[in-house]
C-alpha positions in Angstrom: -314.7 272.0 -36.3 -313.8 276.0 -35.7 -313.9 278.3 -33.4 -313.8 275.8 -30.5 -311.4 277.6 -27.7 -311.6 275.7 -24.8 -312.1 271.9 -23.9 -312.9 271.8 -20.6 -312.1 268.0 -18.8 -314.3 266.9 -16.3 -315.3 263.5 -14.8 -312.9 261.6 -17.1 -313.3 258.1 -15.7 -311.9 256.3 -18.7 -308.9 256.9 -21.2 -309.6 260.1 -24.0 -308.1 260.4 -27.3 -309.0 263.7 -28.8 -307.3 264.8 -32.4 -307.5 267.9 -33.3 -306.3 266.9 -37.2 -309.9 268.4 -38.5 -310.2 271.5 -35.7 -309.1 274.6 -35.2 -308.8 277.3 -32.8 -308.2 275.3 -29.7 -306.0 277.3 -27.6 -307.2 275.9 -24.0 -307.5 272.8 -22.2 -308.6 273.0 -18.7 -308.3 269.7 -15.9 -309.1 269.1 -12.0 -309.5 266.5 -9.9 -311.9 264.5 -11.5 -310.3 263.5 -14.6 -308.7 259.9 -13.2 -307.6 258.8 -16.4 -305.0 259.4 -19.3 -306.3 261.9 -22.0 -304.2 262.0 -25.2 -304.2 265.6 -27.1 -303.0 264.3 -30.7 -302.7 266.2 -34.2 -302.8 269.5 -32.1 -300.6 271.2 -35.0 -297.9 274.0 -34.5 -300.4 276.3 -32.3 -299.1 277.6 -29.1 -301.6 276.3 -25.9 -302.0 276.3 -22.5 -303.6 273.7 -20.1 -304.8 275.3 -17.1 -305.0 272.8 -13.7 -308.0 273.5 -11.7 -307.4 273.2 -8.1 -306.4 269.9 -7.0 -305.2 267.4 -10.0 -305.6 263.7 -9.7 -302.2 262.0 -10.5 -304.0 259.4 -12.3 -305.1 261.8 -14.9 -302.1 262.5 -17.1 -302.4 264.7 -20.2 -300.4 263.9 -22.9 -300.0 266.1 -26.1 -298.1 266.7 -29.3 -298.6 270.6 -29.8 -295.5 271.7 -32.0 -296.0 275.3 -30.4 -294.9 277.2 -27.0 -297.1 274.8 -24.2 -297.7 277.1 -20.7 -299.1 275.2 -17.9 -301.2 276.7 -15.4 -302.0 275.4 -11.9 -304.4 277.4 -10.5 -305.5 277.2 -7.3 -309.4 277.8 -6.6 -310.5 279.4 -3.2 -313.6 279.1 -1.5 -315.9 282.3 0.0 -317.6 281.2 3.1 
């Protein structure tokens, strides 16, 4: 797979594995409160990445990963308009 950019996590109610031995391109990973279990980024290669938090996190949704690159975490907090 190429030119993915992004994997966007969302309602992860059961343990993820993704490798990324046979992709390229993947420079983001974003996460909120409704990933409630582990998600394992393997073979991510020497790429720098970022993982962006989206509003609240759910301790019970770890992200684990092996990028060999620079690794900037984001927690961003999302407002509401009313």
């Amino acid at each position: 797979m190429s030119g993915i950019e992004t994997i966007a996590l969302s309602d992860v109610a059961g343990a993820v594995t993704f490798s990324g031995a046979k992709s390229s391109d993947i420079t983001t990973v974003t996460t909120d409160s409704t990933v409630t279990k582990k998600v394992q980024l393997v073979s991510m290669g020497s790429a720098e990445g970022t993982i962006n938090a989206l509003g609240a996190t759910n301790e019970d949704g770890d992200i684990t990963n092996d990028i060999a690159g620079a690794l900037t975490l984001n927690y961003i907090r999302l407002m509401r308009l009313l």
